[in-house]
N, C-alpha and C positions, 0 to 999 in steps of 0.2 A: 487552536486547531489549525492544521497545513491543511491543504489541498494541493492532488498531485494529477496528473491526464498520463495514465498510465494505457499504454497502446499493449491490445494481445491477449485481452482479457475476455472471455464469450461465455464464460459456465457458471457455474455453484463453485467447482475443484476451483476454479481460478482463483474467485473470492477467496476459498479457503487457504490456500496458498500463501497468497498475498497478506492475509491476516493472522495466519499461522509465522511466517517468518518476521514482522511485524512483534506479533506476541513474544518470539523467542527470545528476542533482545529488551520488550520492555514489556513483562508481565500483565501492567496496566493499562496497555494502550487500548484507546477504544478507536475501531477501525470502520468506517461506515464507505460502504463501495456501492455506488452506482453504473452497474455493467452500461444501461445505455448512452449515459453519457461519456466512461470510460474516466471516473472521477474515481479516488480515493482522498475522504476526508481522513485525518488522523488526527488525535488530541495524544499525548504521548512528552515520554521527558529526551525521548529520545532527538537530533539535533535532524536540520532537512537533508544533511548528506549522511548522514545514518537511514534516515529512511530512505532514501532515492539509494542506497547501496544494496540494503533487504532485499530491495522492489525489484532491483536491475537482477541479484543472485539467482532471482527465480525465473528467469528468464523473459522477464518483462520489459519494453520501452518504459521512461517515467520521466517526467520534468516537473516541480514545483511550478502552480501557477500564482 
């Protein structure tokens, strides 16, 4: 599992977003988002600059912590 502090985030659509573009590149990713803390966990085969790439396309801040 990664964790990422992803800045920009405030809704549901966000989440879905986030987890949607996420999904598109790896079918099995399981994506666990904490709006208040502005966390996303990711378990996934995908690598942490694939995911911080998804993350950024959708117009989001992201940095691995």
């Amino acid at each position: 599992m990664q964790t990422f502090e992803v800045q920009g985030m405030s809704c549901g659509h966000c989440v879905k977003a986030v987890t949607r573009a996420l999904q598109a590149q790896d079918a099995g990713a399981v994506v666990e988002v904490d709006l208040a803390s502005a966390r996303v966990s990711v378990t996934s085969r995908l690598s942490t600059e694939q995911i911080v790439a998804a993350i950024s396309e959708e117009g989001y801040g992201v940095k691995a912590l």
